[in-house]
Structure formats: structure tokens, C-alpha cells
C-alpha positions, 0 to 999 in steps of 0.5 A: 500500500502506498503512504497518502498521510506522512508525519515525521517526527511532528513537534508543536509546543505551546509556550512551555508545554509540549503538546505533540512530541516527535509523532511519526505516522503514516496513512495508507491509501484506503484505510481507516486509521484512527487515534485514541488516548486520554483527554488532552492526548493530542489527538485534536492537535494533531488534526489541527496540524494536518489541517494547517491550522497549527505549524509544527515546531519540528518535523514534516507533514506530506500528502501524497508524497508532498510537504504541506507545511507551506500550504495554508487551510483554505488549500487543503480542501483543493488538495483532497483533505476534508475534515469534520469537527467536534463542535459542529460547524455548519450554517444553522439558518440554511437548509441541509441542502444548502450546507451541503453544496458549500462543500462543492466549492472545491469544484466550481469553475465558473468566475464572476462574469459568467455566473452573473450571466448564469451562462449555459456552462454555469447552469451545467455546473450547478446540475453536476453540484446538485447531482453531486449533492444527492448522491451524498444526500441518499448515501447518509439518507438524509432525503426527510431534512434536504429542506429543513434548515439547520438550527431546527434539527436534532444534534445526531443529525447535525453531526450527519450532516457535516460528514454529508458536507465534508464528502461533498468535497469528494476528498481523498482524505477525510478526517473524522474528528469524534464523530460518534460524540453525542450519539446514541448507540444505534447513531454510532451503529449507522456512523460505524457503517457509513465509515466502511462504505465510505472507505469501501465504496467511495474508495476515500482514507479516513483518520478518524479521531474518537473516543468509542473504542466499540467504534474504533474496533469495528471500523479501523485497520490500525490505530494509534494511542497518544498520552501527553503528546506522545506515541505510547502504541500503533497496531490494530485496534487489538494489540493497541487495546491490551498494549501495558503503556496503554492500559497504564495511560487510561487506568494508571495500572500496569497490571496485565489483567487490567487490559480488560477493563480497558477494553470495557472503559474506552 
């Protein structure tokens, strides 16, 4: 398999604390990768990182093969990299359709003049984004809120909605930030089949922060623990479950037997 997400020795320091310290990971094409840990782990930032939101102190970040250390956010939609986020991000007095085609941006290849003309290649443009939409809309089933304005929705929903917005980019790399936070049990259930269709279906690589491991264990290939900005273990969601740093860093035991009770909490 072919690497499509590289970090390399990452280090992002906040004044005197250390939040990420030297990760070194990759992604291959067409996996589900996820990271775990603690609260204040990590995981977040290191998405930010890959999001550009932050610039690492040390280290390299390549997509692709490519460094995108001198990339700025608003790139990364145009290279292929989508992401969700915890605290929903969608415009709550437009509708679920509407939402869904701001993800489309990435796509449209018109310029003022002709969309002030509305042109005939624009009106071709805005059926591909439509149709692009739909397909999308059917995919997560939300054919009974395609008109429904955002603010008016339950949270389960909305959190389907912005994963509807980030696949509309058509990534190749999509980043999943908890997306399982505030669901129910069969809400996590459909998120756990989604993820595999899109994975297996749409052919898109997902890193996937959460804090399910009932999630993480059903959907992902590898996984990667954190604690305190640092790598404690990387392996499939088995050995990573069981792995004595692991179990220490969730239950601060190092008694082999309490991996169990690790599988149980996280």
C-alpha cells in the first residue's frame, strides 16, 4: 500500500508545554486509521496540524508524497483533505441542502462574469453540484431534512450532516474528528457503517479521531494511542487495546489483567 498521510517526527509546543512530541505516522491509501488516548492526548492537535491550522515546531507533514507545511487551510480542501469537527460547524439558518453544496466549492469553475450571466456552462455546473449533492444526500439518507434548515434539527443529525458536507468535497482524505460524540448507540451503529462504505465504496482514507473504542474496533485497520503528546502504541485496534503503556495511560495500572477493563472503559 502506498503512504497518502506522512508525519515525521511532528513537534508543536505551546509556550512551555509540549503538546505533540516527535509523532511519526503514516496513512495508507484506503484505510481507516484512527487515534485514541486520554483527554488532552493530542489527538485534536494533531488534526489541527494536518489541517494547517497549527505549524509544527519540528518535523514534516506530506500528502501524497508532498510537504504541506507551506500550504495554508483554505488549500487543503483543493488538495483532497476534508475534515469534520467536534463542535459542529455548519450554517444553522440554511437548509441541509444548502450546507451541503458549500462543500462543492472545491469544484466550481465558473468566475464572476459568467455566473452573473448564469451562462449555459454555469447552469451545467450547478446540475453536476446538485447531482453531486444527492448522491451524498441518499448515501447518509438524509432525503426527510434536504429542506429543513439547520438550527431546527436534532444534534445526531447535525453531526450527519457535516460528514454529508465534508464528502461533498469528494476528498481523498477525510478526517473524522469524534464523530460518534453525542450519539446514541444505534447513531454510532449507522456512523460505524457509513465509515466502511465510505472507505469501501467511495474508495476515500479516513483518520478518524474518537473516543468509542466499540467504534474504533469495528471500523479501523490500525490505530494509534497518544498520552501527553506522545506515541505510547500503533497496531490494530487489538494489540493497541491490551498494549501495558496503554492500559497504564487510561487506568494508571500496569497490571496485565487490567487490559480488560480497558477494553470495557474506552
Amino acid at each position: 500500500m502506498t503512504a497518502l498521510l506522512e508525519l515525521e517526527n511532528v513537534t508543536l509546543r505551546f509556550g512551555g508545554v509540549t503538546a505533540v512530541n516527535k509523532v511519526s505516522f503514516s496513512v495508507e491509501e484506503g484505510e481507516v486509521f484512527a487515534l485514541v488516548g486520554p483527554n488532552g492526548a493530542g489527538k485534536s492537535t494533531v488534526f489541527n496540524l494536518v489541517s494547517r491550522f497549527y505549524d509544527p515546531a519540528e518535523g514534516d507533514i506530506r500528502f501524497a508524497g508532498e510537504s504541506i507545511l507551506k500550504r495554508q487551510p483554505h488549500e487543503m480542501a483543493g488538495l483532497g483533505i476534508a475534515r469534520t469537527f467536534q463542535n459542529i460547524e455548519l450554517f444553522d439558518h440554511a437548509t441541509v441542502l444548502q450546507n451541503l453544496l458549500v462543500g462543492r466549492h472545491r469544484h466550481r469553475r465558473g468566475n464572476l462574469l459568467t455566473e452573473t450571466l448564469f451562462t449555459p456552462f454555469v447552469r451545467r455546473e450547478e446540475r453536476r453540484h446538485r447531482e453531486a449533492v444527492e448522491k451524498v444526500i441518499d448515501f447518509l439518507d438524509l432525503q426527510p431534512y434536504r429542506e429543513k434548515y439547520i438550527a431546527g434539527l436534532p444534534y445526531g443529525v447535525r453531526k450527519v450532516v457535516e460528514m454529508g458536507r465534508a464528502l461533498a468535497i469528494e476528498p481523498r482524505l477525510l478526517l473524522l474528528d469524534e464523530p460518534a460524540s453525542g450519539l446514541s448507540v444505534e447513531e454510532t451503529q449507522d456512523v460505524a457503517f457509513w465509515i466502511e462504505d465510505i472507505k469501501t465504496q467511495m474508495g476515500i482514507t479516513v483518520l478518524m479521531v474518537e473516543h468509542d473504542m466499540h467504534l474504533v474496533a469495528s471500523v479501523s485497520d490500525r490505530v494509534l494511542a497518544l498520552a501527553d503528546g506522545k506515541m505510547l502504541a500503533l497496531g490494530t485496534p487489538k494489540e493497541v487495546q491490551t498494549h501495558p503503556k496503554v492500559v497504564e495511560a487510561y487506568i494508571g495500572s500496569t497490571d496485565p489483567m487490567a487490559g480488560a477493563k480497558v477494553r470495557a472503559a474506552v
